[in-house]
N, C-alpha and C positions, 0 to 999 in steps of 0.2 A: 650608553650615556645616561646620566641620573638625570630627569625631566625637571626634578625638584630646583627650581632658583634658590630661594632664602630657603630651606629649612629650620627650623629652630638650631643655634650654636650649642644646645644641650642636646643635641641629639648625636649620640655617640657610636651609631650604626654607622651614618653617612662618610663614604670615601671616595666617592665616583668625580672625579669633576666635571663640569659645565662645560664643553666645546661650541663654541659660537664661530660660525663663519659670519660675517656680514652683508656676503653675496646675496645671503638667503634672508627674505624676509621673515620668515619667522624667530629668524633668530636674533636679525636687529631687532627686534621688538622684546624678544625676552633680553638683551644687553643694555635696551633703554632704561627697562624695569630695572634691571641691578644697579645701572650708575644713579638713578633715583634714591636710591637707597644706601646712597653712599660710601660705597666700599672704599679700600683700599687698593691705588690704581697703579698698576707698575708695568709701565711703558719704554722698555729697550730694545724695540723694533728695532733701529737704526742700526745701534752695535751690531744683533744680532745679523741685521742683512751686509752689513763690512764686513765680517765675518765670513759669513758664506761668500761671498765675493774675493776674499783670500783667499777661500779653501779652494776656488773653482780657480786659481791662477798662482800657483805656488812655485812660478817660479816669474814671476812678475813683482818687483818691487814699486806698489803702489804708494804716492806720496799721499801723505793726510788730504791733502787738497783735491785731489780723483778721487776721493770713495764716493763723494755728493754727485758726480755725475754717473759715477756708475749704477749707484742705486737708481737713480731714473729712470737709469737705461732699462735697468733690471725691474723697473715697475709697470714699467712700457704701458704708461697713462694712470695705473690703479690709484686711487685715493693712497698711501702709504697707512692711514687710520684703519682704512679697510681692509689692508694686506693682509694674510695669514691668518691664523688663527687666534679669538680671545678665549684664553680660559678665566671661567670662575670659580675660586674653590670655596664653596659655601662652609665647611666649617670656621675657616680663620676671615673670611669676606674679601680674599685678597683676587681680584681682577687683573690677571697678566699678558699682557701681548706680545705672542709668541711666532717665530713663523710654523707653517703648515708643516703635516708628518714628514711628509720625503722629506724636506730642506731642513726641517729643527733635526733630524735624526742624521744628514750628511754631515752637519754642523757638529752636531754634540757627541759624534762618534768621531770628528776627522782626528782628535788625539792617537786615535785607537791604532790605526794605517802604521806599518803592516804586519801590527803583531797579530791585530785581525783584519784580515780583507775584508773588502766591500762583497765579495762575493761569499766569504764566510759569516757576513753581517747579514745578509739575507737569506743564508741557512740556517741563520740561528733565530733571525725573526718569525720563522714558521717553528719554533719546536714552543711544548709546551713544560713548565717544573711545577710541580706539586710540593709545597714545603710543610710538613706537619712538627709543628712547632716553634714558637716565635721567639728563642732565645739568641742563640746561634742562629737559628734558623733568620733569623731579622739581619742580622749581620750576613749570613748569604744571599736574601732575599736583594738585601740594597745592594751587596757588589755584584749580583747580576745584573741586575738595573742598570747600575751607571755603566758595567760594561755593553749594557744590551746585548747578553748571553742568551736572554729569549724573547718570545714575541706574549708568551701569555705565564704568569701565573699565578698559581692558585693557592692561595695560604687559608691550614688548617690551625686554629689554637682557639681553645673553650677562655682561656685567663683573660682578665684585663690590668693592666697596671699597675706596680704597686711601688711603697718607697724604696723598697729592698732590691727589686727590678733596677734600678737605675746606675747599679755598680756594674750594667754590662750591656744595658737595652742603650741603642743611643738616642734618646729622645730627652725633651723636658719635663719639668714638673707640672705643666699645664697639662698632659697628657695622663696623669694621677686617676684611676679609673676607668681611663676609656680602653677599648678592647684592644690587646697586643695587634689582631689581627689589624685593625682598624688606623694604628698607628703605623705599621708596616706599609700600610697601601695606600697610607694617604702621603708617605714621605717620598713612593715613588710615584706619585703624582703628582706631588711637585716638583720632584727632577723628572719629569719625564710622561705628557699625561696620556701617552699615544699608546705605553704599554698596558694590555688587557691584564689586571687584578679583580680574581674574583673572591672573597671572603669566606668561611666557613664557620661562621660563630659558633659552634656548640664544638669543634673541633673535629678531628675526623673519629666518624662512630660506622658502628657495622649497617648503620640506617643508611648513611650518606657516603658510604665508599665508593658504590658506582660512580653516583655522580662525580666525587672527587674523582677517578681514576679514568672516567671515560666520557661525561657529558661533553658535549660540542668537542669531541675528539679524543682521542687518548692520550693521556701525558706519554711524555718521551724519559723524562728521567724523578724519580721522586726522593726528597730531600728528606730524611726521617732525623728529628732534632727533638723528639718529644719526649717526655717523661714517663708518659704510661707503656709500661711492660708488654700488655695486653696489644693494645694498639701496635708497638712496635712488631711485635711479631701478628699479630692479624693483619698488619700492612705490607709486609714481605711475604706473607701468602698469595696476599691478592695480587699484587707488583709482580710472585716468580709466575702465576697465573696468564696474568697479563704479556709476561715478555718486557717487563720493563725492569731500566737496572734502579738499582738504590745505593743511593750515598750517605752515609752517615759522621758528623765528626761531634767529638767527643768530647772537647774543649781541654784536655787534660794530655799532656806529652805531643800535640799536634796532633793528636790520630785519625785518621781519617780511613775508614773502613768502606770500601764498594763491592758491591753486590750485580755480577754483570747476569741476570736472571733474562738479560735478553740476549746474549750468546751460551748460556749455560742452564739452558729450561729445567732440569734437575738439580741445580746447586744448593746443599742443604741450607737453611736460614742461618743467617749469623756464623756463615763457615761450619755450622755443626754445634755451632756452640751453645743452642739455643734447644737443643732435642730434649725430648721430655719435658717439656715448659708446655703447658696447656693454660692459654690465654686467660680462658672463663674464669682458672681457678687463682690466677696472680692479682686478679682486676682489684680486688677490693681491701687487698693485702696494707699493712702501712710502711710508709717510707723507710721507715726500720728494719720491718723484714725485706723491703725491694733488695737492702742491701746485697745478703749473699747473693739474690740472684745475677744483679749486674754485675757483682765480680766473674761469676760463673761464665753471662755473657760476653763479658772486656776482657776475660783473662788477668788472673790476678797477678802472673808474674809483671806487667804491660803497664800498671798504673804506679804512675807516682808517688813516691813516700808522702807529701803531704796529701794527696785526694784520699791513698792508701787511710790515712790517719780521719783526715777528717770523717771518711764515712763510719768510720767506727765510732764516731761521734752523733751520730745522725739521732736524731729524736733525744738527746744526751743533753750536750752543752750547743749544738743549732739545729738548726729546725731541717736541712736538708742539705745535699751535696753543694760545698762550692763552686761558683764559677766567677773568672778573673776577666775584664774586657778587653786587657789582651790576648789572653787564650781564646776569646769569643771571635775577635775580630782576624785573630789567622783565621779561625774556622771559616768565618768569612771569604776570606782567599783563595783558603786553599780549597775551599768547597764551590766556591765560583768559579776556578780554575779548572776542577776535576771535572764537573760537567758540560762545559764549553767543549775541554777534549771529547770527552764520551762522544759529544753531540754534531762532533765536528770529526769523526769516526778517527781521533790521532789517539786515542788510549781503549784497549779494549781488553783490561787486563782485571782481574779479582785481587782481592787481599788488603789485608793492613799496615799501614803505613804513616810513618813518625816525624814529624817537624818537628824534632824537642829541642824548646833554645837551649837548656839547661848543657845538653848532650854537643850542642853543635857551636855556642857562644859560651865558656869557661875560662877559669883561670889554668895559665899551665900548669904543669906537675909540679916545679917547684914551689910556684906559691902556693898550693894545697896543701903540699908536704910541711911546708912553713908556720901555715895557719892549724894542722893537724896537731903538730906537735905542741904548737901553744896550748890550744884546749884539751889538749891529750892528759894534763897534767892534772883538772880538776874532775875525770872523768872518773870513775868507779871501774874497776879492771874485773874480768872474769876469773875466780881463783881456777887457777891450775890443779888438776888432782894429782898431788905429790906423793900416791900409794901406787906401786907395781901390783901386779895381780900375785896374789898368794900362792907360792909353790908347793909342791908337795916334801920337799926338802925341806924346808921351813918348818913346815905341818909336822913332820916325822922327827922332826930336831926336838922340838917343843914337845911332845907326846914322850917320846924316849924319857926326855927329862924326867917329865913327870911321872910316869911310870918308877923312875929307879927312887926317886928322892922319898916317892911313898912305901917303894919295895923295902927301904933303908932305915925307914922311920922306926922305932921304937917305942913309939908312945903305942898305947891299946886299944883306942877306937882306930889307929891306922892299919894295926896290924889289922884289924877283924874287918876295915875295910878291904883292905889286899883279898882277903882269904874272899869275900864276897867277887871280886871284880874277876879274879882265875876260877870262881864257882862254875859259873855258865859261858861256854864260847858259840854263837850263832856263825852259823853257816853264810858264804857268800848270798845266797840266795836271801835269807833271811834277813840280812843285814841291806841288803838292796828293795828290798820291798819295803822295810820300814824306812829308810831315807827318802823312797820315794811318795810314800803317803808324808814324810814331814817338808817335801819342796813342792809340794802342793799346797802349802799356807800362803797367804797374801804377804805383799811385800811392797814397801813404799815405791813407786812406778813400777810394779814390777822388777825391782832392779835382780832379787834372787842373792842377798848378801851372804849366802852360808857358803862352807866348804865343810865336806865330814871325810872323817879318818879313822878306819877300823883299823888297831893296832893292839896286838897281844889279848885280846877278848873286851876292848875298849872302843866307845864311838865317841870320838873328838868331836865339838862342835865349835869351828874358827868362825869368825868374822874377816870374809874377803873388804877390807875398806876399800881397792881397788872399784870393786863393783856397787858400794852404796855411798860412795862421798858423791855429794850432794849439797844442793839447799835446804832440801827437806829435813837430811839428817843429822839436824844440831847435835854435836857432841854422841851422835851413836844413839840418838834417842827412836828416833825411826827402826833403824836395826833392830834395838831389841825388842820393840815391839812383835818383827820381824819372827824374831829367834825362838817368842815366846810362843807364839804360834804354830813356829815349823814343830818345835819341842810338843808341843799338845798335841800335833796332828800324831807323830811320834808314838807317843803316848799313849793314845787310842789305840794305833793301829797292834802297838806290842799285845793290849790288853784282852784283844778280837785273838791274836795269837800265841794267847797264853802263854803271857812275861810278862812280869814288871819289868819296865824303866824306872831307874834309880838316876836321880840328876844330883850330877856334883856341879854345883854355880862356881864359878873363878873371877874372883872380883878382884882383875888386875889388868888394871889401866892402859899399862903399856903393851900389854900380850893381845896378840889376836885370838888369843884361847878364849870361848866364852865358858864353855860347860863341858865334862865329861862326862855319858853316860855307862853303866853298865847295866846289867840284866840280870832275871831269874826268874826262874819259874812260880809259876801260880798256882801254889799249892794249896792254899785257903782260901774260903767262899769269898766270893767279890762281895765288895762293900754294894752300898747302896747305888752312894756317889759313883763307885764306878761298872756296875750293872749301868746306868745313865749312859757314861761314857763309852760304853764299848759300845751300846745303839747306835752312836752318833759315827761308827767309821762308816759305813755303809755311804754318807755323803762328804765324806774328805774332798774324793776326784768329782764329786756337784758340785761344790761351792763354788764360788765366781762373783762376781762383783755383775749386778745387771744395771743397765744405764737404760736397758730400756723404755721406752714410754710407758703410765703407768694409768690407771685407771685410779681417783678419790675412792676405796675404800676403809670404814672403819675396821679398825680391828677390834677384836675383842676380849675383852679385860682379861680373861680367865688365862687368853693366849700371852697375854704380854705380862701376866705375874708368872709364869712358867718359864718367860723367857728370859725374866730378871733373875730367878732361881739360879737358871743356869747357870748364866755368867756370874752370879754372885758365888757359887761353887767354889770359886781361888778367892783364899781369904783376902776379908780388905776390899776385896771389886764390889763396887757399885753402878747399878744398872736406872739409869732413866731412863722415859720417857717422854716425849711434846708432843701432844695429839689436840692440843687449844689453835685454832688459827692464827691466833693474836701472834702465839708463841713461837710456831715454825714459818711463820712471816718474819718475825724478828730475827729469830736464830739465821736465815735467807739473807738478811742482809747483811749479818754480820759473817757468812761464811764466801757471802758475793766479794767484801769489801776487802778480804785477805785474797780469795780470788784473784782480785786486781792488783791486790802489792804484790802478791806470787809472780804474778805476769812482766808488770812492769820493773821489777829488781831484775837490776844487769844478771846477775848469778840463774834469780828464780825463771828468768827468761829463758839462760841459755842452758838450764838443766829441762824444762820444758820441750825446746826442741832439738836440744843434740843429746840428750840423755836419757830421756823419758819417751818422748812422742816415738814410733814406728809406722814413719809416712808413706814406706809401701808394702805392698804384697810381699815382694821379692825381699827389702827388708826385714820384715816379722819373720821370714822365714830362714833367714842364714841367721839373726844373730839370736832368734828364739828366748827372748826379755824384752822390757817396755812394752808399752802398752798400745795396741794394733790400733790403728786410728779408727777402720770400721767396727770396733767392738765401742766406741761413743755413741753410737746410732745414730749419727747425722745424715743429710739431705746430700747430695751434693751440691746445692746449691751452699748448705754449712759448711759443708765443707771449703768451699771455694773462699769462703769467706777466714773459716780458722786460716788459712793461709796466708792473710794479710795479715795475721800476728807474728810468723815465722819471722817477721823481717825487723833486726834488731836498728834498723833505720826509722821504722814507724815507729817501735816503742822509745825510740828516742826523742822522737816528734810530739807523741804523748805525752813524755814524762814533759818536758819544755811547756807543755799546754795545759798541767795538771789536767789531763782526761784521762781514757780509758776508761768511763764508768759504765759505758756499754758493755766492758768483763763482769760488772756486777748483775748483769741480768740475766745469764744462763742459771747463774743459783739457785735465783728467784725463781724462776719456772721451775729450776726442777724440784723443788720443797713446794712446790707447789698442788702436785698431784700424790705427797708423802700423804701415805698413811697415820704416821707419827714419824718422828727423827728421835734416835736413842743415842744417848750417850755414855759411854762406860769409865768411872775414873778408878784410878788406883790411891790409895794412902801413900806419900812419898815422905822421906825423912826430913824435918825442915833444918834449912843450910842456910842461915842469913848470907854466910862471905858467896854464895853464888857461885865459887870457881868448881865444885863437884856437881854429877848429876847422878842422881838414885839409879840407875839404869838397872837395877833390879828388882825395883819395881816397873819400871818398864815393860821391863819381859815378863813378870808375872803380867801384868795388863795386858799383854800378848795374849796370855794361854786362857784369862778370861774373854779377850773377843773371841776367839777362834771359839772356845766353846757356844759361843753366846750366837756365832756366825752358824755355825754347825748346826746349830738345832732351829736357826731360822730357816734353814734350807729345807731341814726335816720336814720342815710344816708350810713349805714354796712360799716363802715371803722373800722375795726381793728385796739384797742391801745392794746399798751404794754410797761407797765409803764419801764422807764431804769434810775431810780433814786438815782443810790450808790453814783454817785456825789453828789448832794444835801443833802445829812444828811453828808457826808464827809468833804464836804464845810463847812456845817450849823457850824460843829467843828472848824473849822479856823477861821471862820467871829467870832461866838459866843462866843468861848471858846478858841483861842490861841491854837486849837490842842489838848484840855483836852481830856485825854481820849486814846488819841490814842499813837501809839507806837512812842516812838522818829525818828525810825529807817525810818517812814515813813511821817513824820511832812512837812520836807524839797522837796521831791519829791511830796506832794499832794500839796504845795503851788507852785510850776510849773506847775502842771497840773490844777491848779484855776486860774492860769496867763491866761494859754492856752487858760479855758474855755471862760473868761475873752472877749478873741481876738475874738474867733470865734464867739460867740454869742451876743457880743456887747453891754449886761448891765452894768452897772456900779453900783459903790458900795452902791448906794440907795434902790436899786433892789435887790431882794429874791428871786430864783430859790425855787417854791413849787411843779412845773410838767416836768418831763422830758420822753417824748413816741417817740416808734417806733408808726407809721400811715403805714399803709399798707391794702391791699386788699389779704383779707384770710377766707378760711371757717371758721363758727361755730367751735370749739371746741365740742366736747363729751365730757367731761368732768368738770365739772367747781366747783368753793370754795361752800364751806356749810359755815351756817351762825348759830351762835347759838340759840338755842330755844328762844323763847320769854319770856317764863317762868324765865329764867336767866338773859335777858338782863334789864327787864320793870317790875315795883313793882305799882300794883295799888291800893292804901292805902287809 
C-alpha cells in the first residue's frame, strides 16, 4: 500500500492506491486529511451492498422495498460510512467507497459463474503473470484484471505515452507522457484495487530479471509483448530456466504463440526459430534491420500481406511496424484466455495459433470471384513466354539452308568463303571444349540463351528465346549482350588452341540464327592484341559475378587504365570509371531506384522469382540456371526477409502505397564499399523511328565486357554486375517505355536524365556494363551452368 496521501498530481511514478479502513484509527485520520483537501468523493456503498445481497440469494426475487432492510441486516449495527473499504487514488483525487476484498471480489466476479468457478477464482488469485510490454501487453494486462485471471502482476515497459500510442493503448490524452507501465496499473486499480501491481520502469533488463521473474515468488506464466529482440530472447532463457511457460501475441492474423517451457524444459526458443540470434549482438540494431530478423522469428510464410508490406516499409515511409486496436484488443482475449487455461492446468499444449478475421469472417467465393473480375480488368497481366524451347530440327533446318545457299552462290568472296569453312574440320572433343569455355560467359539471370550446332565443319550460334524472354531482355538486347561474351570466351579459348574463330554475324530478325562460326589454323605470329587475349583463358572457368562483402579499397590508377585498355580492345567500347563518393553514391541511387521498379513491375516481379531467383538447393540443382539464392551472401535472417518479396500480394500492396523504397537501399550499401563502379558503353547506330535495335552492337559490347571482366579476375578484383538501369533505359531509348508501367515511364526518364549527368554518355552511346569493382574473397558458392548435352548438338 503507498503511505503517500496527496502526492504531487505531477508525479508520474505514483499508481498504488490508498486503502482506508475506518475501523483503524490510523487510517480515519489519514481519510480526514484527504476529505480536508477536498477530493472527489464517490459513494455507491448501497448499490454495491444490493448487490452483493442478490448475488448471495439468486434465486430469491427481492422487491426494491427489501434491499433497505437487508442491508441492515447485513450491517448488523456498523455505521454503513464506515463499512468496507475507502479507497483514494491520489493521482486523479478521486475518494471511492468500495466494499471490502472478499465481498468487492464475490461481487465483481459473480458475472464470471461458471464459466469460471469460485473455486477456480481462488486458484487463480494465488498465481502470478509477468507482462513485458505495454501494447498488447495493456490490453492483456486489463482483460486479466477484470477477469481476475490472477492474483498479482508484474508489468515490464521502459516507454511512456505518446500521441501515436493512442491508435491502440486504451487510455486518454491526459495520460500524454506518463509511463505505459503506470497507466496500466493505475486502470486496474481502479477497477480493481485489491489486485497486486507491481511496476518495472526501466523495462525488463538483465539487472532486474531476477527480480521480475522470482521476487516475492515466482511467476507462473510470463506475457512477452515487447519490442526489443534481445529481451525477447534473454527472457525465454530465463522463463525455459525457470520452468515457466510464455505467451506471446503478435497482433497481426490473431497469432498467438506459447511456449510450455514448464512441461517441456528443453523446448527450443521461439520453436527453433530463434537459433543462432545472439541477444548481445541484435541489442542495438535499428528497427530497419530488426526487420529480417522477426520475419526469421514469425515465419514469413505466417504474416499478412499488409504487416508483410508495411515492414518493408519501416524506417521508409513510417517509422515502425503497425498495430490496429482491434488486432491489440483480441490479443487482449485471446491472451487472457490462454493463460487462465495454462493456469488452470485445461491447456498444456505448445505451438502457433490463428484467430484471422480476415480467414474466418469473408465474403463468399462468389462475391470475390465478382469483385476479381471487375478489377481484373485494369490490372497489368504477366506476359506469357509465347517461344517453345528450340529443337535441334529447327537448328539443322536453318544450318542446312545456309550452308547450301552459300555452297550455291557465285559471287567471289562467297566462294572463297566456302573454300575457307571446308578448310578446317575440329573434332568432337575440340568442338566441345570450346563451347564449353563460351557457356561459361555471364548471362542476364543466368538464364544461358545459347544453343550451338556443329554441322559440316560449322559452329551455329542460335538464340533459345525460350530460355531468355524476359523483362530484362527488351527486344533481344540482354542476349546479345549475352552472345557476345559466350563468342569472346570462344574466342580466347580457340586462340590458347591454336585456331582462329572466324565470326560470320546474321543480322536477321526473325531467325534464331545469331552467328556462324568457322575456324583455322594459326599459322602466323599472334598479334599483340591477341598474345593479351590468349592470357586471359586461363580465367574463363574464375570468373563469376561476387556479391560478397567487400572491404573500401582504393585502386590504383595504373590498374584501372590497363583495365580500360582492355575492354577498349573491341572498337568503339568505352570503359569508365567512379571512384569520387559523390559519384557512386549518386550512381547507388539511381541503380537503387530501377531496383525498385524491377521489383515492383507485374512482369519485373514475376521474372524475379519464377525465372531468375533458385530458392532451393534441390532447385539450383535439377534445373542448373538462375541464380542460387546463397550465392547473394545473405544472412538468414535476409534471407527470411527477401521472402516477403516473393509474394506478388505485397508488391501489390506496395504498388497501392507508392512504397517499396526499402528495395532502394540494398544498392546503396552495396556501391557503398565499391572500390569504383565502371561502366562500359558501345557506339549504337542512331534510329530516331525507335522500332529497331542495333543488337550488334550489343554483342560487340558483349565481347568488350567479357574481356574487360577477364582481366579483372586476372588481377582478383571483384565485379558485381548492377545492371537494372540498363535494360530500364534500353525500354526508353528503344521502346518509348513499352512494357513498362505508366505509373513508372515519367520517374525512370528522370533517373536516365540523372544517369545522363553523372556518367557523361551521350545519346550515341549504349550502356551494356554496369559493376561494383571491389576487393573481396572468393565466394563459396557460385552459378551452375547447364549440361553440355543441352546446350551443343553435334550432327
Amino acid at each position: 500500500m503507498d503511505t503517500t496521501i496527496n502526492p504531487p498530481l505531477n508525479n508520474n511514478e505514483v499508481y498504488k492506491p490508498v486503502l482506508l479502513r475506518l475501523n483503524n484509527q490510523s487510517d480515519r485520520e489519514k481519510f480526514s486529511q484527504i476529505v480536508n483537501e477536498d477530493p472527489f468523493v464517490f459513494n455507491e456503498i448501497k448499490g454495491q451492498l444490493s448487490e452483493l445481497i442478490k448475488s448471495q440469494h439468486p434465486s430469491v426475487k427481492l422487491k426494491p422495498e427489501m434491499y433497505e432492510a437487508a442491508i441492515n441486516q447485513h450491517l448488523n449495527g456498523v455505521n454503513i460510512h464506515d463499512y468496507g473499504v475507502w479507497v483514494y487514488y491520489p493521482w486523479n483525487k478521486r475518494l471511492v467507497h468500495l466494499l471490502d476484498k472478499e465481498e468487492f471480489i464475490a461481487v465483481r466476479t459473480n458475472r464470471n459463474q461458471y464459466k469460471i468457478t469460485n473455486r477456480e477464482r481462488e486458484i487463480l488469485s494465488t498465481k502470478k503473470i509477468g507482462i513485458i510490454g505495454l501494447s498488447v501487453g495493456q490490453s492483456i494486462a486489463l482483460t486479466l484484471a477484470m477477469e481476475r485471471g490472477c492474483g498479482e502482476l508484474r508489468l515490464a515497459d521502459f516507454d511512456s505515452l505518446e500521441l501515436s500510442n493512442l491508435n491502440r493503448i486504451r487510455t486518454g490524452v491526459h495520460n500524454l507522457g506518463v509511463p505505459k507501465v503506470v497507466i496500466a496499473a493505475r486502470e486496474i486499480a481502479e477497477m480493481d484495487p485489491f489486485i497486486k501491481v507491481t511496476c518495472f520502469f526501466e523495462g525488463l533488463t538483465e539487472s532486474n530479471m531476477d527480480n521480475f521473474f522470482s521476487n516475492d515468488g515466482k511467476l507462473d506464466i510470463v506475457v512477452d509483448e515487447c519490442d526489443g529482440l534481445d529481451v525477447k530472447i534473454l527472457a525465454r532463457f530465463k522463463a525455459r530456466e525457470l520452468g515457466i511457460p510464455v505467451i506471446m501475441d503478435t497482433s497481426d492474423r490473431g497469432m498467438l504463440d506459447i511456449e510450455r517451457f514448464d512441461l517441456e524444459p528443453e523446448r527450443p526458443i521461439l520453436h527453433g526459430m530463434a537459433e543462432g540470434l545472439n541477444p548481445l549482438n541484435i541489442k542495438k540494431i535499428s528497427n530497419e534491420d530488426k526487420v529480417p530478423i522477426v520475419l526469421q522469428m514469425l515465419g514469413v510464410g505466417n504474416i499478412s500481406v499488409r504487416a508483410k508490406a508495411s515492414m518493408i516499409e519501416v524506417e521508409q515511409s513510417i517509422n515502425t511496424w503497425p498495430q490496429l486496436a482491434s488486432s491489440v484488443a483480441l490479443g487482449g482475449a485471446a491472451g487472457a484466455d490462454t493463460c487462465r487455461r495454462i493456469l488452470l492446468d485445461q491447456l498444456h499444449v505448445s505451438g502457433r495459433f490463428y484467430i484471422d478475421f480476415e480467414q474466418i469472417i469473408q465474403d463468399p467465393v462468389s462475391v470475390k470471384l465478382i469483385k476479381q473480375s471487375s478489377s481484373d480488368s485494369s490490372e497489368r497481366k504477366v506476359d506469357i513466354n509465347p517461344y517453345s524451347p528450340l529443337d535441334s530440327i529447327q537448328m539443322l533446318g536453318i544450318a542446312h539452308e545456309l550452308v547450301t545457299r552459300i555452297s550455291n552462290s557465285v559471287d567471289a568472296d562467297h566462294i572463297s568463303t566456302i573454300n575457307d569453312l571446308t578448310n578446317i574440320k575440329l573434332t568432337d572433343e575440340q568442338i566441345e571444349q570450346l563451347v564449353s569455355a563460351a557457356c561459361a560467359a555471364p548471362s542476364t539471370g543466368n538464364d544461358q540463351p545459347w544453343k550451338w550446332l556443329y554441322h559440316k565443319g560449322i559452329l551455329f550460334l542460335f538464340h533459345d528465346r525460350h530460355r531468355s524472354f524476359s523483362f530484362g531482355d527488351f527486344r533481344g538486347t540482354a542476349s546479345f549482350i549475352s552472345f557476345g561474351a559466350a563468342y569472346e570466351n570462344l574466342n580466347i579459348h580457340a586462340l590458347k588452341m591454336g585456331l582462329k574463330a572466324h565470326l560470320q554475324y546474321q543480322d536477321q530478325k526473325d531467325s534464331p540464327l545469331v552467328a556462324f562460326i568457322y575456324f583455322s589454323h594459326l599459322n602466323e605470329q599472334l598479334s599483340k592484341e591477341n598474345q593479351l587475349l590468349q592470357s586471359l583463358d586461363g580465367f574463363i572457368n574464375q570468373r563469376f559475378t561476387n556479391r560478397t562483402q567487400s572491404t573500401k579499397i582504393k585502386l590504383d590508377e595504373s590498374l584501372l587504365n590497363g583495365l580500360s585498355k582492355m575492354g577498349e580492345t573491341i572498337k568503339g567500347a568505352k570503359v569508365r570509371f567512379f571512384t569520387e563518393e559523390h559519384d557512386i553514391h549518386s550512381l547507388g541511387q539511381v541503380i537503387g531506384f530501377c531496383d525498385r521498379v524491377r521489383l515492383l513491375d507485374v512482369n519485373g516481379h514475376f521474372d524475379f522469382v519464377h525465372r531468375e531467383m533458385r530458392w532451393t538447393e534441390e532447385q539450383t540443382k535439377q534445373m542448373r540456371d538462375g541464380i542460387d539464392i546463397q550465392t547473394l551472401g545473405l544472412t538468414g535472417a535476409q534471407l527470411a526477409a527477401l521472402n516477403v518479396i516473393k509474394s506478388e500480394e505485397v508488391i501489390k500492396t506496395l504498388n497501392a502505397l507508392n512504397g517499396g523504397k526499402a528495395m532502394e537501399m540494398l544498392a546503396d550499401r552495396t556501391v557503398k564499399s565499391a572500390s569504383a563502379l565502371c561502366l562500359i558503353t558501345v557506339p549504337v547506330q542512331n534510329n530516331d523511328t525507335k522500332l529497331d535495335v542495333d543488337l550488334f552492337s550489343y554483342f560487340m559490347g558483349g565481347r568488350a565486357m567479357e574481356r574487360f571482366w577477364l582481366d579483372a579476375t586476372r588481377l582478383n578484383i571483384a565485379i558485381h554486375p548492377l545492371i537494372s538501369p540498363l535494360y530500364l533505359f534500353s525500354r526508353l531509348i528503344n521502346g518509348q517505355g513499352e512494357g513498362l508501367d505508366p505509373a513508372f515511364i515519367e520517374q525512370l526518364g528522370r533517373q536516365h536524365k540523372r544517369f545522363l549527368e553523372i556518367t557523361g554518355i551521350d545519346v550515341y552511346e549504349m550502356g551494356v556494363f554496369l559493376a561494383k569493382m571491389a576487393i573481396a574473397p572468393e565466394p563459396t558458392i557460385k552459378s551452375l551452368r547447364l549440361p553440355l548435352k543441352e546446350t551443343l548438338i553435334l550432327a
